[in-house]
mmCIF file of the N, C-alpha and C atoms, coordinates in Angstrom:
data_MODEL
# 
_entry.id   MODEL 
# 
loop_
_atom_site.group_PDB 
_atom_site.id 
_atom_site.type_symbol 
_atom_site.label_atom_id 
_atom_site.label_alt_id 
_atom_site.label_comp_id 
_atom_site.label_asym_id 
_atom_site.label_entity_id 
_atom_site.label_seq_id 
_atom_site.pdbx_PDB_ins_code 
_atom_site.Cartn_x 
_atom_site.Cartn_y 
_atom_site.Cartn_z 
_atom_site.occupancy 
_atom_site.B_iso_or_equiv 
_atom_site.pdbx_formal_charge 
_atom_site.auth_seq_id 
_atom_site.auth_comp_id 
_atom_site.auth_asym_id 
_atom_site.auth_atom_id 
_atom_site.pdbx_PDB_model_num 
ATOM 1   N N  . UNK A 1 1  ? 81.874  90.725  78.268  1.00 0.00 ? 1  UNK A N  1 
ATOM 2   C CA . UNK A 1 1  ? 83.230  90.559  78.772  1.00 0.00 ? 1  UNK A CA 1 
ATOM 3   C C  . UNK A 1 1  ? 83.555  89.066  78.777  1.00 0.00 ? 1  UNK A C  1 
ATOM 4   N N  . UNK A 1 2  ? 84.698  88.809  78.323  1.00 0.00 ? 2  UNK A N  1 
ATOM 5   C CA . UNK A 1 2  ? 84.662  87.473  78.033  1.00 0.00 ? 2  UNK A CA 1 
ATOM 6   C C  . UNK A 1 2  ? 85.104  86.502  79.543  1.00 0.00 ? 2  UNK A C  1 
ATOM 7   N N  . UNK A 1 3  ? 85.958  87.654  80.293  1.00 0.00 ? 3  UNK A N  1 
ATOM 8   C CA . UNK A 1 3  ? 86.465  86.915  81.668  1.00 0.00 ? 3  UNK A CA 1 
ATOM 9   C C  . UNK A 1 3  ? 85.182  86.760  82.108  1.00 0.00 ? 3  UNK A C  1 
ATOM 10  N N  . UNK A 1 4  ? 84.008  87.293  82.155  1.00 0.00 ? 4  UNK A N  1 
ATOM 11  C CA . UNK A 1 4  ? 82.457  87.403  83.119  1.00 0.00 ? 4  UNK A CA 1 
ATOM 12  C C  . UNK A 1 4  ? 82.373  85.753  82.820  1.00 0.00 ? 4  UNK A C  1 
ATOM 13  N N  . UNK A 1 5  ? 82.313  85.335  81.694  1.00 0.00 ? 5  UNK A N  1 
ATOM 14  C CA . UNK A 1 5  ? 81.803  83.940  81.492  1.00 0.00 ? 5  UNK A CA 1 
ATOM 15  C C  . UNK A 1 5  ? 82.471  82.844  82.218  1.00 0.00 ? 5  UNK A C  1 
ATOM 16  N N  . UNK A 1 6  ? 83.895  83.023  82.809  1.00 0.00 ? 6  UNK A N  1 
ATOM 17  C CA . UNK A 1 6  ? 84.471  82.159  83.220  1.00 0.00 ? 6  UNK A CA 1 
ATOM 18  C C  . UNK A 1 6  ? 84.566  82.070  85.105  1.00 0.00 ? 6  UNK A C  1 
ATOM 19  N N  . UNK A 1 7  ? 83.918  82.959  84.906  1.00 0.00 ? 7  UNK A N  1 
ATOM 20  C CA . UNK A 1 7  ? 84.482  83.366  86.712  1.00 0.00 ? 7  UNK A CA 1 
ATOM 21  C C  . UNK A 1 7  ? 82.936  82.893  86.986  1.00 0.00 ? 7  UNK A C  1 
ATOM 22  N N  . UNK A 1 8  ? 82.591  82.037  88.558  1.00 0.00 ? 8  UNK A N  1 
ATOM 23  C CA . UNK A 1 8  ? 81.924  81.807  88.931  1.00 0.00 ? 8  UNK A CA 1 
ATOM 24  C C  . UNK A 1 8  ? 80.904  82.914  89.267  1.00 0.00 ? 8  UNK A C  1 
ATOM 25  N N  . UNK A 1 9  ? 79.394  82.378  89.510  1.00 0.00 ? 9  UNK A N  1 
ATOM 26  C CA . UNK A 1 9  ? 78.598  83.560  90.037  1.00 0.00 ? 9  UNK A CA 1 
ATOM 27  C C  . UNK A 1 9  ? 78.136  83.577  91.182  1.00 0.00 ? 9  UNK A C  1 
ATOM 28  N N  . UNK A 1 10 ? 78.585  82.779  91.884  1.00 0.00 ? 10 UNK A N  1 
ATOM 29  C CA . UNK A 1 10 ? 78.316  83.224  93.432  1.00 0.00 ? 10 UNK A CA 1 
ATOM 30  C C  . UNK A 1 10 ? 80.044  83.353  93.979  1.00 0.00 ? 10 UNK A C  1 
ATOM 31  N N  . UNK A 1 11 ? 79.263  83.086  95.533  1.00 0.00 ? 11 UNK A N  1 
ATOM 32  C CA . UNK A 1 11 ? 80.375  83.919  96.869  1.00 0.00 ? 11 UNK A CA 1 
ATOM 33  C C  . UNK A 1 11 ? 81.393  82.502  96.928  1.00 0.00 ? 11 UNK A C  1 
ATOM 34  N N  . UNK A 1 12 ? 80.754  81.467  97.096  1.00 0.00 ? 12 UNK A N  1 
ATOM 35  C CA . UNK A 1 12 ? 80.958  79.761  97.435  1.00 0.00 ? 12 UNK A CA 1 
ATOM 36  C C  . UNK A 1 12 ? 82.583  79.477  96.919  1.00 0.00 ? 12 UNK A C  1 
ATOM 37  N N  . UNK A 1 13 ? 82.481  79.584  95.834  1.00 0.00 ? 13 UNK A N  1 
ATOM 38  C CA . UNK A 1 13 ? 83.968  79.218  95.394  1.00 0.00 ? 13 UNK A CA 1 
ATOM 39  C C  . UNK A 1 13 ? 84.900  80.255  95.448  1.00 0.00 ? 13 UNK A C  1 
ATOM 40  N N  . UNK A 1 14 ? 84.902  81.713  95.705  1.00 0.00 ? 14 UNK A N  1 
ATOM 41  C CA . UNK A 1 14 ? 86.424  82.109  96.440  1.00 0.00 ? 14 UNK A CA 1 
ATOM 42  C C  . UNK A 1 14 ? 86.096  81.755  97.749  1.00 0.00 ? 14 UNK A C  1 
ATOM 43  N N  . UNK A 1 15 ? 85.272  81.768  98.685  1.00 0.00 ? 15 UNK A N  1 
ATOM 44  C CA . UNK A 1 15 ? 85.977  81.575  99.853  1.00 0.00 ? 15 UNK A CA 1 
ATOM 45  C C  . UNK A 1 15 ? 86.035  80.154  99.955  1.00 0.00 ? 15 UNK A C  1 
ATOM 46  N N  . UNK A 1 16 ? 85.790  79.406  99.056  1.00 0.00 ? 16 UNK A N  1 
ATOM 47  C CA . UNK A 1 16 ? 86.559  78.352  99.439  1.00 0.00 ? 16 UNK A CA 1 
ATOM 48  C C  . UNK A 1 16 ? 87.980  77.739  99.008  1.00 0.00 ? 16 UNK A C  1 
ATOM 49  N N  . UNK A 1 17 ? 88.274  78.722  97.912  1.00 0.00 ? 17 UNK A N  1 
ATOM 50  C CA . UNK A 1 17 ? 89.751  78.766  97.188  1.00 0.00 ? 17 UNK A CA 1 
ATOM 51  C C  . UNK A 1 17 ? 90.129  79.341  98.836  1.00 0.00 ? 17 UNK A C  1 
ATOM 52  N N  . UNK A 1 18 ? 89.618  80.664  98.967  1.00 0.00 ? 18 UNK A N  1 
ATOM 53  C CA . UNK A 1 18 ? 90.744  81.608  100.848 1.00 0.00 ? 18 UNK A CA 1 
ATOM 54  C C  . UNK A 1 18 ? 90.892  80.455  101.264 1.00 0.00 ? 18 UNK A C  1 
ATOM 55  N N  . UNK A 1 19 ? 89.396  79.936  101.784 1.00 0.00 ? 19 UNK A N  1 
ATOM 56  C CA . UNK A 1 19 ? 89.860  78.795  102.929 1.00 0.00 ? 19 UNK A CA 1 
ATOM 57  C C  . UNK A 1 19 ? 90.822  77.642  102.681 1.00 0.00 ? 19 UNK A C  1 
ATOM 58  N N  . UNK A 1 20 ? 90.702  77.053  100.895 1.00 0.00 ? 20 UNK A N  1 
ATOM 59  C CA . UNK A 1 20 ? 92.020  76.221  100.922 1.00 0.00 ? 20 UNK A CA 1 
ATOM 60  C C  . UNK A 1 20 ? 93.146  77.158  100.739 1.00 0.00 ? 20 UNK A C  1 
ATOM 61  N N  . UNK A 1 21 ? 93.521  77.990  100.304 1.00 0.00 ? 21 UNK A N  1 
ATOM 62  C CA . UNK A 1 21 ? 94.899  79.024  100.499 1.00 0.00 ? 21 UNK A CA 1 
ATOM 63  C C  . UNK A 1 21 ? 95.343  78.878  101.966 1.00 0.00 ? 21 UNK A C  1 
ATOM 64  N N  . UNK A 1 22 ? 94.347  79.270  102.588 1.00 0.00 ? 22 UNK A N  1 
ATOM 65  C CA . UNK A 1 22 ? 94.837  79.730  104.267 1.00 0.00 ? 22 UNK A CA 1 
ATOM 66  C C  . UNK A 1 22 ? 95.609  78.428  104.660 1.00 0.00 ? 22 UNK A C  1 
ATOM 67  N N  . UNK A 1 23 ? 94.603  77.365  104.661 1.00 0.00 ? 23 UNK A N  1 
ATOM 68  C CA . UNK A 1 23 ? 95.122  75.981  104.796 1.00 0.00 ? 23 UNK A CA 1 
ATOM 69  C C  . UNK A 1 23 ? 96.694  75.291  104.366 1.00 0.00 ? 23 UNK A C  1 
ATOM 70  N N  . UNK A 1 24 ? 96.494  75.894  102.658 1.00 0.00 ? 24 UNK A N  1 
ATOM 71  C CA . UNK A 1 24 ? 97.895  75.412  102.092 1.00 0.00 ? 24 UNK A CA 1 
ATOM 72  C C  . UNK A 1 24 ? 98.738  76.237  103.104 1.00 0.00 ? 24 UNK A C  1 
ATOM 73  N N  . UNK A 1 25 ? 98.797  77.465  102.810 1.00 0.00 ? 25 UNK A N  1 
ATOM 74  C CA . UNK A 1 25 ? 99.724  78.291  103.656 1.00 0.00 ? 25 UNK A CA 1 
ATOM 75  C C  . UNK A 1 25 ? 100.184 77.740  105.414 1.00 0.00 ? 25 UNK A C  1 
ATOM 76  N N  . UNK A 1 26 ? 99.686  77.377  106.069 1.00 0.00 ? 26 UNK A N  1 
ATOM 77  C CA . UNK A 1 26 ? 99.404  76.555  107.322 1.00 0.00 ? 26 UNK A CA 1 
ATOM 78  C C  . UNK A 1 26 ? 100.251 75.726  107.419 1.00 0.00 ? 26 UNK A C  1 
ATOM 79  N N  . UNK A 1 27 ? 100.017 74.697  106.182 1.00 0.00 ? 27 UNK A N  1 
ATOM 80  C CA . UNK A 1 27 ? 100.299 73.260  106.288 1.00 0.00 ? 27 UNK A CA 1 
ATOM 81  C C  . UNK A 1 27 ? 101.978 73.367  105.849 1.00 0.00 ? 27 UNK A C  1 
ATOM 82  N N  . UNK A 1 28 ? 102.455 74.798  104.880 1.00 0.00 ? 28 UNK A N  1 
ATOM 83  C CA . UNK A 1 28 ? 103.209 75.462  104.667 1.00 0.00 ? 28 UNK A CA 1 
ATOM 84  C C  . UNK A 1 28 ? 104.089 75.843  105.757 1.00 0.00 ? 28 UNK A C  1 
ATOM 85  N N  . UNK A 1 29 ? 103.818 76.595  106.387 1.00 0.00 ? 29 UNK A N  1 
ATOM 86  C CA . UNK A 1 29 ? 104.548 77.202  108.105 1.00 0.00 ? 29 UNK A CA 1 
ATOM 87  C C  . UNK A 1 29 ? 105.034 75.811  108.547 1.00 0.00 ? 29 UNK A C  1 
ATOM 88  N N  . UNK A 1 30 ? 104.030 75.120  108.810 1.00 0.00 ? 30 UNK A N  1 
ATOM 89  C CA . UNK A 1 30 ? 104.308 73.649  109.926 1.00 0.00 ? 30 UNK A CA 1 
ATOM 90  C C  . UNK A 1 30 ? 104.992 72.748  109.235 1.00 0.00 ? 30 UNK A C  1 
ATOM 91  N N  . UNK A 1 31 ? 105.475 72.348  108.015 1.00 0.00 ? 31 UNK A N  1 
ATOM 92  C CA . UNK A 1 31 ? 106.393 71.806  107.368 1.00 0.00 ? 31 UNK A CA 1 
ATOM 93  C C  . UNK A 1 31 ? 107.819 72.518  107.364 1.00 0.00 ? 31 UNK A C  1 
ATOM 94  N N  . UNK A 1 32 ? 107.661 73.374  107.154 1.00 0.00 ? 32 UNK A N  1 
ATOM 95  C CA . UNK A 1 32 ? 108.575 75.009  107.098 1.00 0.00 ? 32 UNK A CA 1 
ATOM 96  C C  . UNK A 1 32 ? 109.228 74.714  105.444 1.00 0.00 ? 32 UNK A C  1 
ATOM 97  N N  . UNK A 1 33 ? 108.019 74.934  104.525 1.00 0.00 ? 33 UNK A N  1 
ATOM 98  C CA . UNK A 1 33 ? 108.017 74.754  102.858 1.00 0.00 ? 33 UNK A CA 1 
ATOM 99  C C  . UNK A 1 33 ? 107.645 75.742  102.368 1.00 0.00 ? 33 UNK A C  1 
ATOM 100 N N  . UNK A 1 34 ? 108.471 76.627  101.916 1.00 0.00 ? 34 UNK A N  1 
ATOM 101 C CA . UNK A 1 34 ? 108.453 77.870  101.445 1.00 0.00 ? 34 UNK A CA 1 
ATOM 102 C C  . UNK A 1 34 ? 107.362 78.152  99.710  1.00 0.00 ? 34 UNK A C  1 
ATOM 103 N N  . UNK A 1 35 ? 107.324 76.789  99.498  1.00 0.00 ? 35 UNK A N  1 
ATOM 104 C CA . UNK A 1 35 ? 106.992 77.092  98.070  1.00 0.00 ? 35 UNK A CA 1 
ATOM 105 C C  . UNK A 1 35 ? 105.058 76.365  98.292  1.00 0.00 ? 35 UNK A C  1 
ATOM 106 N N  . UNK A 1 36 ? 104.966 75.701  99.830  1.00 0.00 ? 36 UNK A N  1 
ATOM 107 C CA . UNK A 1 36 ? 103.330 75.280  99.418  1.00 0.00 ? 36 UNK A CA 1 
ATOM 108 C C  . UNK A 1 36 ? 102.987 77.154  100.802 1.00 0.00 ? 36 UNK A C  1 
ATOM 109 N N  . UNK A 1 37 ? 103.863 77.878  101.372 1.00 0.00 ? 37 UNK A N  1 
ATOM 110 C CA . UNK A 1 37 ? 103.467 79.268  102.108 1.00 0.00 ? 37 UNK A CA 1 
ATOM 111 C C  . UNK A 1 37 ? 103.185 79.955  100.918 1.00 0.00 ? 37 UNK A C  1 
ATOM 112 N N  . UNK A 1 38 ? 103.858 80.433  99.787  1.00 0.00 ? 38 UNK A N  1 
ATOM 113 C CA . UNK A 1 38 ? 103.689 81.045  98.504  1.00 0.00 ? 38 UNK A CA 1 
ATOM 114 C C  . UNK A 1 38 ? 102.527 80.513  97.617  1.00 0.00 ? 38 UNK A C  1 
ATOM 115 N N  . UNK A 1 39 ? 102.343 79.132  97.583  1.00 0.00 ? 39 UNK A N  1 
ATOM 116 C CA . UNK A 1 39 ? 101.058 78.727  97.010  1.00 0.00 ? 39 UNK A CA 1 
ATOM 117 C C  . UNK A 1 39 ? 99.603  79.750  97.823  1.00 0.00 ? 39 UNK A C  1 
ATOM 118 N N  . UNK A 1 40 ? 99.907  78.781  99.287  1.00 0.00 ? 40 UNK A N  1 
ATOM 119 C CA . UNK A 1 40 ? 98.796  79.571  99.828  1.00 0.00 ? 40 UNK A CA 1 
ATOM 120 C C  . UNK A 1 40 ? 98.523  80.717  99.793  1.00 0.00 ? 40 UNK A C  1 
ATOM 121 N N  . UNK A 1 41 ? 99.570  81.715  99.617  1.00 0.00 ? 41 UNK A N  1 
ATOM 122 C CA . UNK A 1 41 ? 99.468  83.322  100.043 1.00 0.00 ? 41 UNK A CA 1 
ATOM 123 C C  . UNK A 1 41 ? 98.914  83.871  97.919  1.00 0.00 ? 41 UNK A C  1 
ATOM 124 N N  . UNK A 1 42 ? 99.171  82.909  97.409  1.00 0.00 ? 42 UNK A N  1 
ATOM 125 C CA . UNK A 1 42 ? 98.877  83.420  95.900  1.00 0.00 ? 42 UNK A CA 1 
ATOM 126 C C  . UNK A 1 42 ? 97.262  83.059  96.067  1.00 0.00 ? 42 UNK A C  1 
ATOM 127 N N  . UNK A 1 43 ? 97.077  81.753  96.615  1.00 0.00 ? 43 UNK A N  1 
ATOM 128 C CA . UNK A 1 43 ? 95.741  81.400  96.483  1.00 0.00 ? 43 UNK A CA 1 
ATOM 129 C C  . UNK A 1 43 ? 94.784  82.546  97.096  1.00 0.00 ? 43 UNK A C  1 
ATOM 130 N N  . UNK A 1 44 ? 95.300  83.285  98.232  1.00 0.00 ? 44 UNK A N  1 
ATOM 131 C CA . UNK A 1 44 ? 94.054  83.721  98.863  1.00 0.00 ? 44 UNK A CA 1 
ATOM 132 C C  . UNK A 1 44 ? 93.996  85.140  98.065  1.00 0.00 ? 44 UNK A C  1 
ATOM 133 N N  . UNK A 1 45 ? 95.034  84.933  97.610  1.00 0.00 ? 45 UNK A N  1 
ATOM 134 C CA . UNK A 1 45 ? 95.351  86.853  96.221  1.00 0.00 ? 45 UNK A CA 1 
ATOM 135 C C  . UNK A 1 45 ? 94.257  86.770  95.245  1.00 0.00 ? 45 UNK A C  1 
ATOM 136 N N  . UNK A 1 46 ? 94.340  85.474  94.718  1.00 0.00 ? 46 UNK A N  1 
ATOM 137 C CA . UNK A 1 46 ? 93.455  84.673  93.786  1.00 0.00 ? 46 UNK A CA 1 
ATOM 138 C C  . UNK A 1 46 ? 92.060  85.593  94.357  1.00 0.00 ? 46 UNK A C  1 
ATOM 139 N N  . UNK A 1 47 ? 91.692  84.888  95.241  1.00 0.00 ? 47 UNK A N  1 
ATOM 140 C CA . UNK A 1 47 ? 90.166  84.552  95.801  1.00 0.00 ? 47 UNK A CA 1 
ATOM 141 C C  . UNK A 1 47 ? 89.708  85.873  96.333  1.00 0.00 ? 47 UNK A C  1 
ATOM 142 N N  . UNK A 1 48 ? 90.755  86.611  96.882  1.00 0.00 ? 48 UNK A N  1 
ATOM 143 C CA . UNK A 1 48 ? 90.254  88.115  97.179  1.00 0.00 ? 48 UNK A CA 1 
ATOM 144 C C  . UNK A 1 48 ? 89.956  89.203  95.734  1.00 0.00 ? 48 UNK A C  1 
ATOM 145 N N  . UNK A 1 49 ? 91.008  88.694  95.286  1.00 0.00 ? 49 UNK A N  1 
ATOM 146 C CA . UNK A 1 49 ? 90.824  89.827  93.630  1.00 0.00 ? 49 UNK A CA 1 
ATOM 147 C C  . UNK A 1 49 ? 89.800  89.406  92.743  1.00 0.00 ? 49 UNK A C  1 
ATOM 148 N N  . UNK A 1 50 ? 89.679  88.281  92.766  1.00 0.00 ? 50 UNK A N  1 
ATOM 149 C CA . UNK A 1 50 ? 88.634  87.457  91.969  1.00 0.00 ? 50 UNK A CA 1 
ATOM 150 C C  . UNK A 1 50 ? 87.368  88.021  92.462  1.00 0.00 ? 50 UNK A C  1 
ATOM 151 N N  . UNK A 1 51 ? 86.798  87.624  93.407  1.00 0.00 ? 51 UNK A N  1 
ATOM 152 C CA . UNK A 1 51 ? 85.650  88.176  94.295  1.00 0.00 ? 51 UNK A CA 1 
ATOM 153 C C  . UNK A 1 51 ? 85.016  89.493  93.578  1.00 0.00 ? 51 UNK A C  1 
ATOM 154 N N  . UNK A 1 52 ? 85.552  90.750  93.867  1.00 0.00 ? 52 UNK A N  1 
ATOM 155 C CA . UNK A 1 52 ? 84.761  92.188  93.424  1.00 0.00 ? 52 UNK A CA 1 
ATOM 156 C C  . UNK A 1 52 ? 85.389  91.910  92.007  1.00 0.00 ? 52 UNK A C  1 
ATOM 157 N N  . UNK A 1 53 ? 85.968  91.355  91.505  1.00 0.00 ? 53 UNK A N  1 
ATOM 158 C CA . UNK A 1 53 ? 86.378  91.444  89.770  1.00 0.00 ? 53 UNK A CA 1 
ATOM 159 C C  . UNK A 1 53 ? 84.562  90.959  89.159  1.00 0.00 ? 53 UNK A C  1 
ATOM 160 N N  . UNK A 1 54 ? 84.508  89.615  90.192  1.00 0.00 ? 54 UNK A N  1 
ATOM 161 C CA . UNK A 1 54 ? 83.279  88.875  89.775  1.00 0.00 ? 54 UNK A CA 1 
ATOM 162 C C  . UNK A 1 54 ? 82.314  89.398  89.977  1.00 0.00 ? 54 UNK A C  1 
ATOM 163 N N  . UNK A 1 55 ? 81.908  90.145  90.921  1.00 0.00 ? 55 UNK A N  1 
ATOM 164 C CA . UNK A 1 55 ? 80.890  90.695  91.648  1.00 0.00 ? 55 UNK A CA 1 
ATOM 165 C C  . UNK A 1 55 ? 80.881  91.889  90.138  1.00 0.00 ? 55 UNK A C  1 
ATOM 166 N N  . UNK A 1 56 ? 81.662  92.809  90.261  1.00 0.00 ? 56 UNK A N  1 
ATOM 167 C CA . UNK A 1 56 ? 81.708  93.873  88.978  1.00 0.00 ? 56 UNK A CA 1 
ATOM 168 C C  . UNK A 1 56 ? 81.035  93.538  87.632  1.00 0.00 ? 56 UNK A C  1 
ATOM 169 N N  . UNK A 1 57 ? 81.734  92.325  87.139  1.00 0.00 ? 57 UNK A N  1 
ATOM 170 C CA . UNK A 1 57 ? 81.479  91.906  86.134  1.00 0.00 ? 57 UNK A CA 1 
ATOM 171 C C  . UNK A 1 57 ? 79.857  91.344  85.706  1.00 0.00 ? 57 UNK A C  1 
ATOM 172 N N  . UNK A 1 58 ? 79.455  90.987  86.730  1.00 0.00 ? 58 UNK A N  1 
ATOM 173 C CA . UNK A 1 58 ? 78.077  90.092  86.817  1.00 0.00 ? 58 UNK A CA 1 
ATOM 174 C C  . UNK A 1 58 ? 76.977  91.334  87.423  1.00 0.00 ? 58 UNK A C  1 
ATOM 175 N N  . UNK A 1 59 ? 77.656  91.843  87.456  1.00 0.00 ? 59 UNK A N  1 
ATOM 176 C CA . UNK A 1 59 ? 76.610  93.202  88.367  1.00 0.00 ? 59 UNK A CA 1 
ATOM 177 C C  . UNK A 1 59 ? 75.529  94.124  86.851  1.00 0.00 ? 59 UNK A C  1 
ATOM 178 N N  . UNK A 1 60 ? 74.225  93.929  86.944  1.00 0.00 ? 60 UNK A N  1 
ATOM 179 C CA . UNK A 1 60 ? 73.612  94.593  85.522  1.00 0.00 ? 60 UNK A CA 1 
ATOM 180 C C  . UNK A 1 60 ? 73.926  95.649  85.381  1.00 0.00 ? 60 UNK A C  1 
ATOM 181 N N  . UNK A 1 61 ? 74.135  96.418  86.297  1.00 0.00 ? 61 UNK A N  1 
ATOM 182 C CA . UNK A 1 61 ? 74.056  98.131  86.282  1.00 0.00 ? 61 UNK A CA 1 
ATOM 183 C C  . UNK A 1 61 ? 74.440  98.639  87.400  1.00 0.00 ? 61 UNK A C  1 
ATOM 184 N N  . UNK A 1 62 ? 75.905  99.486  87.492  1.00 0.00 ? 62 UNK A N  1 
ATOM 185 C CA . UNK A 1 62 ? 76.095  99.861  88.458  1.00 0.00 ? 62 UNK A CA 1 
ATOM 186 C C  . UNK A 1 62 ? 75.493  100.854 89.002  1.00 0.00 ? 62 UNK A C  1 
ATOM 187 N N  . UNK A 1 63 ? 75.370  101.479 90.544  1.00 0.00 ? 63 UNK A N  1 
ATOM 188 C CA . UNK A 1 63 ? 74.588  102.564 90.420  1.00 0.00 ? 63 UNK A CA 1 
ATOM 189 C C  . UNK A 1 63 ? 75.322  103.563 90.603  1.00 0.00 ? 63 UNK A C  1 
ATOM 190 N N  . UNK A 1 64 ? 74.644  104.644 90.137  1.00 0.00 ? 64 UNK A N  1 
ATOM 191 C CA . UNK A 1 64 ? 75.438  105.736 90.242  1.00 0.00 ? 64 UNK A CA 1 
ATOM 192 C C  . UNK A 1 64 ? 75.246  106.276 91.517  1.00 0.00 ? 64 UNK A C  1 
ATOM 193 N N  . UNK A 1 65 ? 76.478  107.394 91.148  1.00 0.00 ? 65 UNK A N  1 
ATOM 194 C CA . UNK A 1 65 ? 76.552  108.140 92.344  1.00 0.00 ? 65 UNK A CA 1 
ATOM 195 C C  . UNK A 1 65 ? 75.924  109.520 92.711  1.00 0.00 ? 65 UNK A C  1 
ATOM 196 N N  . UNK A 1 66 ? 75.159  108.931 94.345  1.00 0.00 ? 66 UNK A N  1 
ATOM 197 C CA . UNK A 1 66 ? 74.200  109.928 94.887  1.00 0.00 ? 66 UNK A CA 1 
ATOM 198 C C  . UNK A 1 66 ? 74.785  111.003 95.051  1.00 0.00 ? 66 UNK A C  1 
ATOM 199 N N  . UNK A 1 67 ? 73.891  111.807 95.541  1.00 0.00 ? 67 UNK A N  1 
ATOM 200 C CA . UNK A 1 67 ? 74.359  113.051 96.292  1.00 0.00 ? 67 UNK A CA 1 
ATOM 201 C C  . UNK A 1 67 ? 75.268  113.205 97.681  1.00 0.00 ? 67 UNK A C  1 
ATOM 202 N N  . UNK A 1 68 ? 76.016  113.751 97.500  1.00 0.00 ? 68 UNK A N  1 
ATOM 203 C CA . UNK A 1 68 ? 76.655  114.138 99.249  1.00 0.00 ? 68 UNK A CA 1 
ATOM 204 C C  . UNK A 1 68 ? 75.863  114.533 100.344 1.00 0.00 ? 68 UNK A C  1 
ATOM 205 N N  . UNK A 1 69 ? 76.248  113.466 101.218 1.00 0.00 ? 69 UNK A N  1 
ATOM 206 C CA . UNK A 1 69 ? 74.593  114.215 102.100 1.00 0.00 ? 69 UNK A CA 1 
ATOM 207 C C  . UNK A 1 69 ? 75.370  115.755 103.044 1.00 0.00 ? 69 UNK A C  1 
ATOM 208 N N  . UNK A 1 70 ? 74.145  116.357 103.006 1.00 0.00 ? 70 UNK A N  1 
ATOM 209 C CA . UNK A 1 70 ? 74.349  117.414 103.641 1.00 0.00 ? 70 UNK A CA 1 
ATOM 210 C C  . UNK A 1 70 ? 74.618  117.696 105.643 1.00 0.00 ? 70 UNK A C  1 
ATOM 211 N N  . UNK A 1 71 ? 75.885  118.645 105.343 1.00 0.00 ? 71 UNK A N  1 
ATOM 212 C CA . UNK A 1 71 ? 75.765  117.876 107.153 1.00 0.00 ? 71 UNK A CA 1 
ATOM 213 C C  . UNK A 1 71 ? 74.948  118.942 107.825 1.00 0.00 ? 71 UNK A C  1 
ATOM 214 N N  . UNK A 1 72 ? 74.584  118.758 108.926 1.00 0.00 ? 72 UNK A N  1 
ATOM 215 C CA . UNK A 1 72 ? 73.438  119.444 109.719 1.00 0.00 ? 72 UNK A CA 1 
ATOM 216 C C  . UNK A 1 72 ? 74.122  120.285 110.638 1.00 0.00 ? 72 UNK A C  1 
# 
């Protein structure tokens, strides 16, 4: 997959894209700047979708799916 190569392989860099999103967004409200609230709120879209995209992509083998457990 060619996106696998570009997307980081650890946890480290989306949450630190969230944590600067959250921030932009913040610094956003307290200015009252509509366009660095929209930065932030894209950034943390970024960093949440990115995350299990990356995790998916980098993952060797997914596992399959067990059995239903039986209820008692």
């Amino acid at each position: 997959m060619l996106l696998a190569g570009i997307l980081p392989h650890s946890v480290g860099p989306y949450v630190s894209l969230m944590m600067a999103g959250f921030l932009i967004a913040v610094v956003g409200h307290v200015i009252r700047s509509r366009w660095l609230i929209a930065l932030g709120i894209i950034l943390v879209f970024l960093a949440a979708a990115g995350l299990p995209l990356a995790l998916n992509a980098f993952s060797d083998k997914p596992e399959p799916p067990g059995p239903l457990p039986r209820p008692y």
